[in-house]
Biopython code that builds the backbone (N, CA, C, O; Angstrom):
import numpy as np
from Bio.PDB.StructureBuilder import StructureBuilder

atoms = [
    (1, "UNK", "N", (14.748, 24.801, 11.438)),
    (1, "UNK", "CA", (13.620, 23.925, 11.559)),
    (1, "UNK", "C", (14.116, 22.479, 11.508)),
    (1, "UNK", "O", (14.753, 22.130, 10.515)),
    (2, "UNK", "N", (13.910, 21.730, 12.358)),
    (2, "UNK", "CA", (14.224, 19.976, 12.202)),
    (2, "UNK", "C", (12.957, 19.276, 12.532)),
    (2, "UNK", "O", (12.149, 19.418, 13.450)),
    (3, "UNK", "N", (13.047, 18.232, 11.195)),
    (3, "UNK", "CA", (11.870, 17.947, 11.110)),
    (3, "UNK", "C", (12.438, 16.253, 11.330)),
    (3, "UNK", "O", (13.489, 15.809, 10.867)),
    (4, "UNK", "N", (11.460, 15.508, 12.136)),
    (4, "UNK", "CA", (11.651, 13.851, 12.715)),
    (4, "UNK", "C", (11.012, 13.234, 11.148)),
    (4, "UNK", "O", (9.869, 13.268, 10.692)),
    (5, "UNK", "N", (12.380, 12.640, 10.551)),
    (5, "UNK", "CA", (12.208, 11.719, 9.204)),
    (5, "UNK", "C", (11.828, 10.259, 10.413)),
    (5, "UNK", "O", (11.225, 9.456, 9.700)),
    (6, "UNK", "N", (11.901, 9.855, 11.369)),
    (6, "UNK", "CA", (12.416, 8.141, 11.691)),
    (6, "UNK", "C", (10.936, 7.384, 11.766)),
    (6, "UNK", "O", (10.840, 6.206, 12.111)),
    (7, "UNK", "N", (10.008, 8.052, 11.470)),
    (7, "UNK", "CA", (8.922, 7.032, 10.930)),
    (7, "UNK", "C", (8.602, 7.374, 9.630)),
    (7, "UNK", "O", (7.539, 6.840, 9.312)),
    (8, "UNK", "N", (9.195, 8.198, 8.546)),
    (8, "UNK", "CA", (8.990, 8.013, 7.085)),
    (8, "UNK", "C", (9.312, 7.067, 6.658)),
    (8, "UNK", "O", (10.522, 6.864, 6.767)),
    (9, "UNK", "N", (8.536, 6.034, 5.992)),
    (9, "UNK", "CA", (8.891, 5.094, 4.897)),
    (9, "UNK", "C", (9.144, 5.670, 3.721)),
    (9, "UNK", "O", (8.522, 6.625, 3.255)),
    (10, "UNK", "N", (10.248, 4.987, 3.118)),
    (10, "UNK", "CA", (10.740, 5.108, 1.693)),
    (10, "UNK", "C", (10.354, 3.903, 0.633)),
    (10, "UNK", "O", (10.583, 3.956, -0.575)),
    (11, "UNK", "N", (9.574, 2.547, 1.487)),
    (11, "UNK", "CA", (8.555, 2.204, 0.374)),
    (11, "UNK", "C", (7.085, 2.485, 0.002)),
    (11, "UNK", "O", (6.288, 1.827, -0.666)),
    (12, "UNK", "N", (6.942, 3.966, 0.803)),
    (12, "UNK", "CA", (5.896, 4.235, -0.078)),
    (12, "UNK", "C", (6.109, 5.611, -0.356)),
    (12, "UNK", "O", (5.409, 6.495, 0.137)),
    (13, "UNK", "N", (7.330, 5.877, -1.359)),
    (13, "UNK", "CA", (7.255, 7.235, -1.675)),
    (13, "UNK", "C", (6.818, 7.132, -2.920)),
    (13, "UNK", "O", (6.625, 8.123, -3.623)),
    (14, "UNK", "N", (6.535, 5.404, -3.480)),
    (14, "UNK", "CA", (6.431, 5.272, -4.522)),
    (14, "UNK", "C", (4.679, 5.336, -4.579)),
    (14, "UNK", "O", (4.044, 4.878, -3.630)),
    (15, "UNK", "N", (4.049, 5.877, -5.640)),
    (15, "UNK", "CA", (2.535, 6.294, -5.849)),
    (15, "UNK", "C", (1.777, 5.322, -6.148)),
    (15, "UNK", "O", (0.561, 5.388, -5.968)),
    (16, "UNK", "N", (2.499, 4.046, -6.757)),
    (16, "UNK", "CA", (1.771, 3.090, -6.957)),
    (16, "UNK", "C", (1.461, 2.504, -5.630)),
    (16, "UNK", "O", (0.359, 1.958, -5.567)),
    (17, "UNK", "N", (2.161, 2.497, -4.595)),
    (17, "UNK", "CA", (2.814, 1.309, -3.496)),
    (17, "UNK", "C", (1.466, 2.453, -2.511)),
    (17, "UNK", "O", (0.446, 2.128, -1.903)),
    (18, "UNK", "N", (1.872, 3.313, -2.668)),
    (18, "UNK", "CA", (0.770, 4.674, -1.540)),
    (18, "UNK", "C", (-0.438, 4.205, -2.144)),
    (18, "UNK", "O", (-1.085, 3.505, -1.364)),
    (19, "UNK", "N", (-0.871, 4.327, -3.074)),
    (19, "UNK", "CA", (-2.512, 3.891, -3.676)),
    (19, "UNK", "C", (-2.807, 2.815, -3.074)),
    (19, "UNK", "O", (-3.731, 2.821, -2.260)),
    (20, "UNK", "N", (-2.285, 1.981, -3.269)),
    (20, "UNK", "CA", (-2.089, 0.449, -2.681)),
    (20, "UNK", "C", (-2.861, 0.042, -1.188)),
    (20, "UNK", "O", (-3.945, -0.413, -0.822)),
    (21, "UNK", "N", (-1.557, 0.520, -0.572)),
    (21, "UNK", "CA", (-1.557, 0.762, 0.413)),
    (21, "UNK", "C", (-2.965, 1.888, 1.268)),
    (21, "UNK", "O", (-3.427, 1.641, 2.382)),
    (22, "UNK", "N", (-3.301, 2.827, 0.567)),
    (22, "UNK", "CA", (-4.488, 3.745, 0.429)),
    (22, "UNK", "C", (-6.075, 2.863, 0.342)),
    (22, "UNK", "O", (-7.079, 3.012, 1.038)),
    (23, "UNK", "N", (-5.866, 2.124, -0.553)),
    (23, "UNK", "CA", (-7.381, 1.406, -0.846)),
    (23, "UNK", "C", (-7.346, 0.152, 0.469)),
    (23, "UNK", "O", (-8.317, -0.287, 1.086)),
    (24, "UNK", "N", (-6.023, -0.184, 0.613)),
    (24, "UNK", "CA", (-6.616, -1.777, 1.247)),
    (24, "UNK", "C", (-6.361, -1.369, 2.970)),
    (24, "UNK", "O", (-6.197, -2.101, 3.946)),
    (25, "UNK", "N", (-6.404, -0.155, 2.858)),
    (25, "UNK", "CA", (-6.485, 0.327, 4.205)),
    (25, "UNK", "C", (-7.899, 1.007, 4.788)),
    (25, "UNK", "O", (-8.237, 1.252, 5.946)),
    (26, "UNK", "N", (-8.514, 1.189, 3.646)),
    (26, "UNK", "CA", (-10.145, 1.152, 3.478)),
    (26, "UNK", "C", (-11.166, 0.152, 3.059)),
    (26, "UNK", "O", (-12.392, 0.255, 3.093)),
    (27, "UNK", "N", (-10.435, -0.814, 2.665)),
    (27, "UNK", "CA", (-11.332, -1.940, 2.494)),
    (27, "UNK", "C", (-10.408, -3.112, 3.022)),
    (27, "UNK", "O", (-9.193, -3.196, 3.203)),
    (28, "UNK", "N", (-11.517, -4.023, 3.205)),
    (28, "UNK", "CA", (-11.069, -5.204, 3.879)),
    (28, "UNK", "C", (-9.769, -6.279, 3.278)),
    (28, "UNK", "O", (-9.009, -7.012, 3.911)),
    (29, "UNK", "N", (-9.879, -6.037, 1.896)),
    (29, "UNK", "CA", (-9.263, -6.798, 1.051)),
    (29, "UNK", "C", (-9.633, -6.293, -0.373)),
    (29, "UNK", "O", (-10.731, -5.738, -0.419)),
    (30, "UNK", "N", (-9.016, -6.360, -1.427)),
    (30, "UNK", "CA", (-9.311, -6.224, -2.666)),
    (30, "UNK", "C", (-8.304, -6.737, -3.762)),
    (30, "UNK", "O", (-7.106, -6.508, -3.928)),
    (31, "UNK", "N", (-9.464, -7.726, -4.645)),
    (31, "UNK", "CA", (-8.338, -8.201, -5.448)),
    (31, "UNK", "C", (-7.575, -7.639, -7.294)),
    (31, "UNK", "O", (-7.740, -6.535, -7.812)),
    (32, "UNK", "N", (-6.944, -8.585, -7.765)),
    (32, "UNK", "CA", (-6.062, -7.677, -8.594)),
    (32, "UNK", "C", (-6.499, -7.043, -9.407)),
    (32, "UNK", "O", (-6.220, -5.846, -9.459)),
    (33, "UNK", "N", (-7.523, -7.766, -10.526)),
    (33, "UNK", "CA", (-8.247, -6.882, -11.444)),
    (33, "UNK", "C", (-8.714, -5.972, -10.773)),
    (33, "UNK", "O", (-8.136, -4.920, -11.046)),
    (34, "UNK", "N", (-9.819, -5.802, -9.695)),
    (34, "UNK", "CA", (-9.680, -4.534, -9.248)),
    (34, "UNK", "C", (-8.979, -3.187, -9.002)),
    (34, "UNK", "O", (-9.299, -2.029, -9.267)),
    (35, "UNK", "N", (-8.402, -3.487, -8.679)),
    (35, "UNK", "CA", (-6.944, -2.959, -8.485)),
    (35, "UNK", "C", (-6.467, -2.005, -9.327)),
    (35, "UNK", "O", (-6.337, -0.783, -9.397)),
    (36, "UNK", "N", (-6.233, -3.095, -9.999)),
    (36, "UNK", "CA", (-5.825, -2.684, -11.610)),
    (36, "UNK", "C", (-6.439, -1.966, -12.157)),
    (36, "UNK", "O", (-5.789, -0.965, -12.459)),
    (37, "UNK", "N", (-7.792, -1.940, -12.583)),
    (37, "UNK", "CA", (-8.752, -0.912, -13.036)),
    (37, "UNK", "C", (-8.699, 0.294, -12.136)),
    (37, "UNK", "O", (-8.510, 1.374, -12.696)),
    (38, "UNK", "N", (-8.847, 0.274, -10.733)),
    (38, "UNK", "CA", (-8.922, 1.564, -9.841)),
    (38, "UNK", "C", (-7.446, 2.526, -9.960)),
    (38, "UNK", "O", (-7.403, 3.757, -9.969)),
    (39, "UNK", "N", (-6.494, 1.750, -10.031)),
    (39, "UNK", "CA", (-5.474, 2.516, -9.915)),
    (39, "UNK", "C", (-4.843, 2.890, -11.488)),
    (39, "UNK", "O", (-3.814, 3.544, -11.663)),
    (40, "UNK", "N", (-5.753, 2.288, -12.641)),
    (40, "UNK", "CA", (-5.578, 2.371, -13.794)),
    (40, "UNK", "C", (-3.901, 2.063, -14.030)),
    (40, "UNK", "O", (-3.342, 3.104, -14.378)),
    (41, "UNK", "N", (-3.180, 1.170, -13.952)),
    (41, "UNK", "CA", (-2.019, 0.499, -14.110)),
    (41, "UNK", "C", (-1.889, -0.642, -15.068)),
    (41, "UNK", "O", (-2.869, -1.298, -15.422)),
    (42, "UNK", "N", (-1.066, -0.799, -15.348)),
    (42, "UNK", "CA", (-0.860, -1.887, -16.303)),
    (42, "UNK", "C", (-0.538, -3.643, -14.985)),
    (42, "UNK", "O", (-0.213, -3.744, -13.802)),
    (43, "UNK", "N", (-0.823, -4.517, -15.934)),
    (43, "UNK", "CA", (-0.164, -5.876, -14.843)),
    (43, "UNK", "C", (0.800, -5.981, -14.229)),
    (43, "UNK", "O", (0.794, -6.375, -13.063)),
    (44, "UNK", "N", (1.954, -5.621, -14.937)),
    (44, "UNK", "CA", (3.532, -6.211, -14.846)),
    (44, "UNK", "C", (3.723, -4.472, -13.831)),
    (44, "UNK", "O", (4.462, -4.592, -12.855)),
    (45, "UNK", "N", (3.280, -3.406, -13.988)),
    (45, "UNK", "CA", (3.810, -2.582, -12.888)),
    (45, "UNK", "C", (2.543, -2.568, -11.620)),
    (45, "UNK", "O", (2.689, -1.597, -10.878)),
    (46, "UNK", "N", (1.549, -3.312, -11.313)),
    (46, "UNK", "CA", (1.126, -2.874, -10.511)),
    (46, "UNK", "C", (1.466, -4.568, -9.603)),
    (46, "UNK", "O", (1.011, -4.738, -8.471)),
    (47, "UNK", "N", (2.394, -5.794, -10.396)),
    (47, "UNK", "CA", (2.354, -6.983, -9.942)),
    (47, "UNK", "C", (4.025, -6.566, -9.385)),
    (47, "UNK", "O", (4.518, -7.607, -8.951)),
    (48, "UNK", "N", (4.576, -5.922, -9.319)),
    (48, "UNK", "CA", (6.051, -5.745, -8.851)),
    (48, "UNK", "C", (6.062, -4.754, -7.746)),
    (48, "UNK", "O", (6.948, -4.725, -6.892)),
    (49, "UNK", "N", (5.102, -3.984, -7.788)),
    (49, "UNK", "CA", (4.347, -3.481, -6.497)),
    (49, "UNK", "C", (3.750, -3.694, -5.441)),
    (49, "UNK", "O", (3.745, -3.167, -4.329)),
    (50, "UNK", "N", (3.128, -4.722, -6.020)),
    (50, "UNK", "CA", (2.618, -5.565, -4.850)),
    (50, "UNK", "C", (3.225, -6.535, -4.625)),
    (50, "UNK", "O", (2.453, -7.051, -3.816)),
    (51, "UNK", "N", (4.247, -7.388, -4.734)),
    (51, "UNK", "CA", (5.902, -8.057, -4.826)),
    (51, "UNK", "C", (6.595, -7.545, -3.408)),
    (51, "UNK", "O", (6.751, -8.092, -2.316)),
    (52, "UNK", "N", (7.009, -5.969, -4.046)),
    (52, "UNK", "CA", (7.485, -5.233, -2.760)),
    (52, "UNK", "C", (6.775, -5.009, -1.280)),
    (52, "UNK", "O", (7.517, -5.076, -0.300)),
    (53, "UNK", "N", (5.443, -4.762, -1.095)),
    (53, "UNK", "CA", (4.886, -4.444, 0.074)),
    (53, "UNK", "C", (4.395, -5.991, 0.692)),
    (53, "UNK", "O", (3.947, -6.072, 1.836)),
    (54, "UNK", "N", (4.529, -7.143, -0.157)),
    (54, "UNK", "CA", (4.734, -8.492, 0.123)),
    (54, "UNK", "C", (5.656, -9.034, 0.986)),
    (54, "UNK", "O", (5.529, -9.606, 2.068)),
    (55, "UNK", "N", (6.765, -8.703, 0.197)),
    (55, "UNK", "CA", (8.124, -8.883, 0.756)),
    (55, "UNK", "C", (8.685, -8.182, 1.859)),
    (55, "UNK", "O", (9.658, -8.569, 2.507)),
    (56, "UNK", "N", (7.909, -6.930, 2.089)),
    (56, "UNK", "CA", (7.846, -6.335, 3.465)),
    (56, "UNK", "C", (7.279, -6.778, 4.274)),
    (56, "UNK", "O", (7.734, -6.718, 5.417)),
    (57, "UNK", "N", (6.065, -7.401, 4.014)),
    (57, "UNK", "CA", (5.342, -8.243, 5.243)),
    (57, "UNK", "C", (4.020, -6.871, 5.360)),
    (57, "UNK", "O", (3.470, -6.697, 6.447)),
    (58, "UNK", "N", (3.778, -6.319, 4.593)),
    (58, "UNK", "CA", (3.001, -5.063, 4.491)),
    (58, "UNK", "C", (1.426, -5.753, 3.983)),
    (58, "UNK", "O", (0.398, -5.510, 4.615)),
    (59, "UNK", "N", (1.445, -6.389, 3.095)),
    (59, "UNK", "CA", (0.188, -7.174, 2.589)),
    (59, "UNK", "C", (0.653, -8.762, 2.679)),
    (59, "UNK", "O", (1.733, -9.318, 2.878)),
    (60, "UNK", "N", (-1.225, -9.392, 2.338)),
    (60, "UNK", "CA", (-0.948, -11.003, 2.639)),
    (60, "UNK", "C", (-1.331, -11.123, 1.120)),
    (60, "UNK", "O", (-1.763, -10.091, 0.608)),
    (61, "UNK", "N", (-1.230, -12.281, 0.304)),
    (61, "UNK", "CA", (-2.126, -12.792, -1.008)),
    (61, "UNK", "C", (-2.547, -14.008, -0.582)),
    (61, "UNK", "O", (-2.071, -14.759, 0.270)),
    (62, "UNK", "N", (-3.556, -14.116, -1.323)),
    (62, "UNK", "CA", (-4.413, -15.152, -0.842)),
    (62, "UNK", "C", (-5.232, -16.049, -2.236)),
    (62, "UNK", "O", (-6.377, -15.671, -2.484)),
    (63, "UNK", "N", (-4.788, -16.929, -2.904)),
    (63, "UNK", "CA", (-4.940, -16.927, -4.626)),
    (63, "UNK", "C", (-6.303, -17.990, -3.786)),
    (63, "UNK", "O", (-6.204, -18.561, -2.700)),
    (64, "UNK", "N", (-7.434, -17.978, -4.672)),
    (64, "UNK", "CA", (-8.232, -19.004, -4.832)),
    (64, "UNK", "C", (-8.751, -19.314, -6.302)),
    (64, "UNK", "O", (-7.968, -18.986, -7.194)),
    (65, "UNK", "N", (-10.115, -19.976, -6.746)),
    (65, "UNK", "CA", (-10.633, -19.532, -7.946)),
    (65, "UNK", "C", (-12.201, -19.433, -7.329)),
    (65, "UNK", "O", (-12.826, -19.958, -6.408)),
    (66, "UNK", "N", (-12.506, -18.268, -8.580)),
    (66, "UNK", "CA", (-14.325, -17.860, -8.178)),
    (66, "UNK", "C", (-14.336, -18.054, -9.753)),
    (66, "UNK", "O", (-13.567, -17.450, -10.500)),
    (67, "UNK", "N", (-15.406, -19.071, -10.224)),
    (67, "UNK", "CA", (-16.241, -19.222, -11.196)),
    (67, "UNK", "C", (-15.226, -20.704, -12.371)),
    (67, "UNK", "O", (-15.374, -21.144, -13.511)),
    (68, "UNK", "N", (-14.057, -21.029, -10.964)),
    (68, "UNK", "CA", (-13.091, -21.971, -12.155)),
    (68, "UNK", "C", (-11.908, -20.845, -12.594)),
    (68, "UNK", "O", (-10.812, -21.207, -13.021)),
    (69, "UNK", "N", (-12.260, -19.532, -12.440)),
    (69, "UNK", "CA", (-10.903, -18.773, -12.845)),
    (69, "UNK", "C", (-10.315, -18.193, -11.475)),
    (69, "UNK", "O", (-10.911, -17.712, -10.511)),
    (70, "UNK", "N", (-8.902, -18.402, -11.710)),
    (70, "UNK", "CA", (-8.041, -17.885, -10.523)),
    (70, "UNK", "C", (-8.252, -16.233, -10.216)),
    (70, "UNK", "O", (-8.282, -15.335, -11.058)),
    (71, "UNK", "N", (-8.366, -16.131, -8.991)),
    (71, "UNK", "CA", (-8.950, -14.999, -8.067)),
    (71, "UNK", "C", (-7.656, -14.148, -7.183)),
    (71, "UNK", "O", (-7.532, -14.701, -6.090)),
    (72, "UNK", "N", (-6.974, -13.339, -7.289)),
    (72, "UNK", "CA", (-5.846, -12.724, -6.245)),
    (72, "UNK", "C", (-6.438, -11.876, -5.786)),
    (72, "UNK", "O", (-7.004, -10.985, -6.419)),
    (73, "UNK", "N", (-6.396, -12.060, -4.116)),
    (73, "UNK", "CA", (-6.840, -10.943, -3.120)),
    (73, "UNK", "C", (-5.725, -10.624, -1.894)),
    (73, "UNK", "O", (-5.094, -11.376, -1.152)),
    (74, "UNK", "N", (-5.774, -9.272, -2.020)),
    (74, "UNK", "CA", (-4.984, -8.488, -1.311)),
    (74, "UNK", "C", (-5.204, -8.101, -0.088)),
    (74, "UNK", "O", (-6.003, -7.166, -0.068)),
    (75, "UNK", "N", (-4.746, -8.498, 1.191)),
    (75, "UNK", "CA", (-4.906, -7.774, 2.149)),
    (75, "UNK", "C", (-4.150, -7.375, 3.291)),
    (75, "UNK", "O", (-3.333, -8.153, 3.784)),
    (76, "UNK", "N", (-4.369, -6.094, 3.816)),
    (76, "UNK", "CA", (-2.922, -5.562, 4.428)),
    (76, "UNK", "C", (-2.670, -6.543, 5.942)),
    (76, "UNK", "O", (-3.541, -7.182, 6.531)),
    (77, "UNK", "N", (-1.574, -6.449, 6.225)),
    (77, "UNK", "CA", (-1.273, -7.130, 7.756)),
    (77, "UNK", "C", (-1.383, -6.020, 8.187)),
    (77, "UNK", "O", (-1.598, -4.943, 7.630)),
    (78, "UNK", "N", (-1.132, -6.481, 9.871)),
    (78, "UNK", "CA", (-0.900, -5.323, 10.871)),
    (78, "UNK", "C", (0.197, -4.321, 11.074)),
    (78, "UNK", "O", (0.107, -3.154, 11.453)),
    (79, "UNK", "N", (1.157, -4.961, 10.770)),
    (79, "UNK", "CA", (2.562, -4.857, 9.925)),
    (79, "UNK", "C", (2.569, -3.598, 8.915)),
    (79, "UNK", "O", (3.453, -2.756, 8.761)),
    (80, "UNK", "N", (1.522, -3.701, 8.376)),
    (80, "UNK", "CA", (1.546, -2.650, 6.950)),
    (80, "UNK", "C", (0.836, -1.611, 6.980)),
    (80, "UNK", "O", (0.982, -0.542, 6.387)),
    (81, "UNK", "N", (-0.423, -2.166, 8.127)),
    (81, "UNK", "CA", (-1.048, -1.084, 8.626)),
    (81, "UNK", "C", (-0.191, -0.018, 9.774)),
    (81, "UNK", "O", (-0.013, 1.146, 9.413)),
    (82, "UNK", "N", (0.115, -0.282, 10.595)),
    (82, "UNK", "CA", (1.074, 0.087, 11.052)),
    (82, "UNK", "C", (2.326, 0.742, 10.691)),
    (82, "UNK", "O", (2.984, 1.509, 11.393)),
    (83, "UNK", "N", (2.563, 0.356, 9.548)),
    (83, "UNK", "CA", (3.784, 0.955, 8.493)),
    (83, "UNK", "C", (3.027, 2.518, 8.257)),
    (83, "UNK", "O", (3.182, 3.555, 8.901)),
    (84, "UNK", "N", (2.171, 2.232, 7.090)),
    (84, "UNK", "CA", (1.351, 2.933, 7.083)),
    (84, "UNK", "C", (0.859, 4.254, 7.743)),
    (84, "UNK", "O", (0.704, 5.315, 7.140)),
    (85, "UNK", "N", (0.663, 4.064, 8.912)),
    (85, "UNK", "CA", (-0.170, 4.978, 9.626)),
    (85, "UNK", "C", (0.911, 5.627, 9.737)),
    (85, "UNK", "O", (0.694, 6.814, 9.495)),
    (86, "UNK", "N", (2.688, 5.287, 10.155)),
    (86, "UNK", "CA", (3.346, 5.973, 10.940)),
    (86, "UNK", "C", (3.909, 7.112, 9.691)),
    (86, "UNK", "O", (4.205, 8.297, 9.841)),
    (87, "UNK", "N", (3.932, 6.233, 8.370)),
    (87, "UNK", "CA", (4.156, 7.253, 7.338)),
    (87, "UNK", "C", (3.381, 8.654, 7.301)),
    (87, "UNK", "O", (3.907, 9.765, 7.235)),
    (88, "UNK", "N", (2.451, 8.452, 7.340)),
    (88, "UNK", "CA", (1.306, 9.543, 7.171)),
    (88, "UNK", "C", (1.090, 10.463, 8.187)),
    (88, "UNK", "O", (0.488, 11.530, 8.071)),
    (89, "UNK", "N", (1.800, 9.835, 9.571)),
    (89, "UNK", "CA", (2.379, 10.734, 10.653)),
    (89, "UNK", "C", (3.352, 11.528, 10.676)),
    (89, "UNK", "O", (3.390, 12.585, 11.306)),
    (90, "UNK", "N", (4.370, 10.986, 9.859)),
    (90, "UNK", "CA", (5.426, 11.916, 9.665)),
    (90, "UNK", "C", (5.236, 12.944, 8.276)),
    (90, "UNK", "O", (5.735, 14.050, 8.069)),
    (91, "UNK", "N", (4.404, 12.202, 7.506)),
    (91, "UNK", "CA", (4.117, 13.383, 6.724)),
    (91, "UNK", "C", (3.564, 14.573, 6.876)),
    (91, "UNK", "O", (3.845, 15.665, 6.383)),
    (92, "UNK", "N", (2.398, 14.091, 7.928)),
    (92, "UNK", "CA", (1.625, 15.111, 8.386)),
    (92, "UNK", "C", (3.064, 16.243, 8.948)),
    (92, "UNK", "O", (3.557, 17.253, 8.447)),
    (93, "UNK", "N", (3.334, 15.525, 10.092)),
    (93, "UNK", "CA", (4.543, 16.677, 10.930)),
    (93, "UNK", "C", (5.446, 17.449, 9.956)),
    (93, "UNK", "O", (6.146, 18.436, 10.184)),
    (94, "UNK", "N", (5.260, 16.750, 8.796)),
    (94, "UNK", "CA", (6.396, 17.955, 7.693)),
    (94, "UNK", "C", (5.672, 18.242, 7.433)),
    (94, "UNK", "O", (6.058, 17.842, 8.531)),
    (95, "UNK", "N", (4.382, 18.764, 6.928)),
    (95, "UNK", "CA", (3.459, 19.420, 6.500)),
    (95, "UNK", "C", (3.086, 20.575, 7.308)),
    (95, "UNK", "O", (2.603, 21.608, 6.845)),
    (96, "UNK", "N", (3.371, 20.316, 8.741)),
    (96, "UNK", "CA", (2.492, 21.567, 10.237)),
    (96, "UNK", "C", (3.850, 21.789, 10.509)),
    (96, "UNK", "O", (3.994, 22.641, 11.386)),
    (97, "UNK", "N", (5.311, 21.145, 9.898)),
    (97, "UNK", "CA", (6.277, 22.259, 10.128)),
    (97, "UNK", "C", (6.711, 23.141, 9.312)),
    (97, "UNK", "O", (7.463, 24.055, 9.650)),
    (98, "UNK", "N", (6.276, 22.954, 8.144)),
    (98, "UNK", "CA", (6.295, 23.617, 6.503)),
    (98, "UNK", "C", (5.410, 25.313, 6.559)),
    (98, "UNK", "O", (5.644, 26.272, 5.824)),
    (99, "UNK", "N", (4.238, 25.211, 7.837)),
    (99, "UNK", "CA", (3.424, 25.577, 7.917)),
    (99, "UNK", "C", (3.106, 26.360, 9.494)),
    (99, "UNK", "O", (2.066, 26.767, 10.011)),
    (100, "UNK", "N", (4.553, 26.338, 9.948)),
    (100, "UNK", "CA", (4.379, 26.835, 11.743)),
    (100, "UNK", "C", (4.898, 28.657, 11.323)),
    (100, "UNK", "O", (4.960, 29.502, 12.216)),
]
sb = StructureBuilder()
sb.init_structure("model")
sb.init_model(0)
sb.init_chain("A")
sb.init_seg("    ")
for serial, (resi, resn, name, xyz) in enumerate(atoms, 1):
    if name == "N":
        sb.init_residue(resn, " ", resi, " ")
    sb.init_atom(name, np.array(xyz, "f"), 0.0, 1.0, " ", f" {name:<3s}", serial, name[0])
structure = sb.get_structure()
């Protein structure tokens, strides 16, 4: 059986980075406290996470303030969407070859 790895990503084998990546691919944007609560994570590991899919060019940040307090919102590029999709393509294909 040979199965096509060349659109698996290996930055999102990580579960935090897949959640991530999972929510802001269903919503337009969402920012950190959110985040944080949905994916139930602590700051410092869900802020080095989103660091990485940054530094990929996978998400944009966008800091403002709402109410006088500073606001971080997350949202994916095309780039990440695209990353994204192709992961979940190749997962799928190991999954229906796991399964032929």
């Amino acid at each position: 059986m040979s199965v096509d790895f060349s659109l698996y990503n290996k930055v999102f084998e990580n579960r935090i980075r897949l959640q991530i990546m999972s929510v802001l691919m269903a919503n337009e944007g969402y920012d950190f406290s959110s985040l944080k609560d949905l994916l139930d994570v602590t700051d410092g590991n869900l802020a080095s996470n989103l660091k990485t899919l940054e530094k990929e060019g996978y998400i944009t940040v966008e800091k403002s303030f709402v109410d006088r307090k500073p606001n971080t919102r997350y949202k994916r590029t095309d780039k990440g969407a695209k990353a994204f999709e192709n992961h979940l393509s190749a997962l799928e294909n190991l999954i229906k070859q796991q399964y032929k």
